[in-house]
C-alpha positions in Angstrom: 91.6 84.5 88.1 93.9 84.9 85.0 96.4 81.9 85.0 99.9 82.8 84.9 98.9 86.8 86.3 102.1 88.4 87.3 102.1 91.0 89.4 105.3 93.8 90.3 105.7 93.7 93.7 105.6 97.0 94.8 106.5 99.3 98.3 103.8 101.3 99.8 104.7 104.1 97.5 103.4 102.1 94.9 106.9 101.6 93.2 107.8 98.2 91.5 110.9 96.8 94.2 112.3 94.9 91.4 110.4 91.4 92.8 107.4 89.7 90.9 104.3 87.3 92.2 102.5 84.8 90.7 98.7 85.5 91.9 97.0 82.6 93.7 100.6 81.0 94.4 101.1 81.0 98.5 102.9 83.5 100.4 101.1 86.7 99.5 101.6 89.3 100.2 105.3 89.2 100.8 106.8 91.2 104.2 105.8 94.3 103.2 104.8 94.1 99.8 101.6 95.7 97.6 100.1 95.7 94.8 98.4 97.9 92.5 94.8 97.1 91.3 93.7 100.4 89.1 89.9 100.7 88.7 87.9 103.3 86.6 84.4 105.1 87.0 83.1 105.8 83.0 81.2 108.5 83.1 79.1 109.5 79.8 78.5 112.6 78.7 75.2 112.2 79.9 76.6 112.9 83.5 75.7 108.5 83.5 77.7 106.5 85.5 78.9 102.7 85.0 78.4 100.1 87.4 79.7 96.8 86.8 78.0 93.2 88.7 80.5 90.3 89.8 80.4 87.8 87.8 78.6 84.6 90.0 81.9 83.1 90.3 84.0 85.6 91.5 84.5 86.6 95.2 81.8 88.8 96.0 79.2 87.3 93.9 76.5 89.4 92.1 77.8 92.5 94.1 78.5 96.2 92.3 81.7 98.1 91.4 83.7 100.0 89.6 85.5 98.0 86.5 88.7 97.7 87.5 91.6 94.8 88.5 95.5 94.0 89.5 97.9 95.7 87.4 100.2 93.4 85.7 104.1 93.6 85.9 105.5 95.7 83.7 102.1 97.9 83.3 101.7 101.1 84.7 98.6 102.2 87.1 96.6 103.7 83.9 98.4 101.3 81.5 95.7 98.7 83.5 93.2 100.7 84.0 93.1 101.1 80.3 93.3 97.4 79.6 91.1 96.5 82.8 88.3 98.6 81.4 88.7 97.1 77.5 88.9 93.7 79.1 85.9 93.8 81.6 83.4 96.1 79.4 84.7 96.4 75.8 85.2 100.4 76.5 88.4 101.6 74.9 90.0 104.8 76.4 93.3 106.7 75.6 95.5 106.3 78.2 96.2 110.3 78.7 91.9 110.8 79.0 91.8 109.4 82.4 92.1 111.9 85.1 93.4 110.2 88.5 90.9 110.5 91.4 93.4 109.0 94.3 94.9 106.2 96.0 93.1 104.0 99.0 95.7 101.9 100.5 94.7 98.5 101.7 96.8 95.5 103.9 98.8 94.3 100.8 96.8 96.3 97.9 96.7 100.2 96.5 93.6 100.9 94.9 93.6 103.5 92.5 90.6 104.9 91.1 90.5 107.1 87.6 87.5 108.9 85.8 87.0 108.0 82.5 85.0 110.2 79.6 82.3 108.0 77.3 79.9 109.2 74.7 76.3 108.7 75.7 76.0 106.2 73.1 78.8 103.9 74.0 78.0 100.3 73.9 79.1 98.2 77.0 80.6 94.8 76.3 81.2 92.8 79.4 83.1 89.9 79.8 80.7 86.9 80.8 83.7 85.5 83.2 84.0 89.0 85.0 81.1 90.6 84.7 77.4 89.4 85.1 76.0 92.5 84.3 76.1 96.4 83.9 74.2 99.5 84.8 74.4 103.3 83.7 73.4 105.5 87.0 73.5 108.9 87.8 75.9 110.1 90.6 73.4 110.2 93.5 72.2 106.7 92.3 75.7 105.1 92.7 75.9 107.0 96.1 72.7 105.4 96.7 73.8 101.9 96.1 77.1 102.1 98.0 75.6 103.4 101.2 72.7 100.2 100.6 75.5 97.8 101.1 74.8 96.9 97.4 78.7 97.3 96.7 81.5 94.7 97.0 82.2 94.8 100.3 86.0 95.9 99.5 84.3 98.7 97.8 82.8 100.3 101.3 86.1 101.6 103.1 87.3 102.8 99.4 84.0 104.8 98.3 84.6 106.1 102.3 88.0 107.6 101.5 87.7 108.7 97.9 84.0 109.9 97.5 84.7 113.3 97.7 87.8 113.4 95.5 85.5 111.3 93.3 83.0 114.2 93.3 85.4 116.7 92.9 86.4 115.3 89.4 83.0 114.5 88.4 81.6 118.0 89.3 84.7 120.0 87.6 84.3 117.5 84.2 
């Protein structure tokens, strides 16, 4: 956990009410408040997808997921997605490349999920604090892994609900 990440408070609409929060201070979420947490499946040219590991110390430990993480105040959905990605895996991506897949609403979080293009040849950087490790799979492989229980457990009810749109964008890219 960042010290000193704000986040916009936002309604379940996903737009910022004008209130910020201090992550890790008490009293999240606030009476009706969400945040948003943008997260991005790379997928190379290759038709490769990539997974990222926890990091040990993280909640979740050692467990598989899209990159991804809480959008800070004043950033957009994809304006974190974009630094999220960069931050967690060294893979820089225009803003107006990622295509949006949906939205999975949680207690006091909206999850949005984007599909990001790489070139097969891209070289994945993670972040030691973030990350522990990272895999290229094919589609049916990350399907696989997610219905294994080999995902962050957060991950299950999300992969549940967005799946198919998932599939959708990778089968029309």
């Amino acid at each position: 956990m960042a010290a000193g990440e704000w986040w916009d408070v936002t309604d379940a609409d996903g737009v910022p009410t004008g209130a910020t929060f201090e992550r890790g201070t008490p009293g999240w979420p606030p009476q009706g408040g969400f945040h948003v947490v943008s997260t991005v499946c790379v997928r190379r040219d290759d038709g490769m997808l990539l997974l990222t590991q926890r990091s040990a110390t993280k909640d979740c430990p050692l467990d598989w997921e899209f990159p991804g993480g809480s959008v800070l105040t004043g950033e957009t959905s994809v304006e974190g997605a974009v630094r999220e990605l960069r931050e967690e895996t060294g893979i820089a991506v225009p803003a107006e490349s990622l295509e949006f897949v949906g939205r999975f609403v949680e207690e006091s979080a909206l999850i949005d999920l984007y599909v990001a293009a790489a070139e097969p040849d891209v070289v994945v950087t993670v972040d030691p604090v973030e990350v522990a490790a990272s895999e290229w799979l094919a589609v049916d492989e990350v399907e696989a892994r997610w219905r294994d229980g080999l995902m962050a457990p957060p991950w299950e009810p999300r992969l549940e609900a967005l799946w198919g749109p998932l599939r959708i964008v990778l089968d029309a890219g």
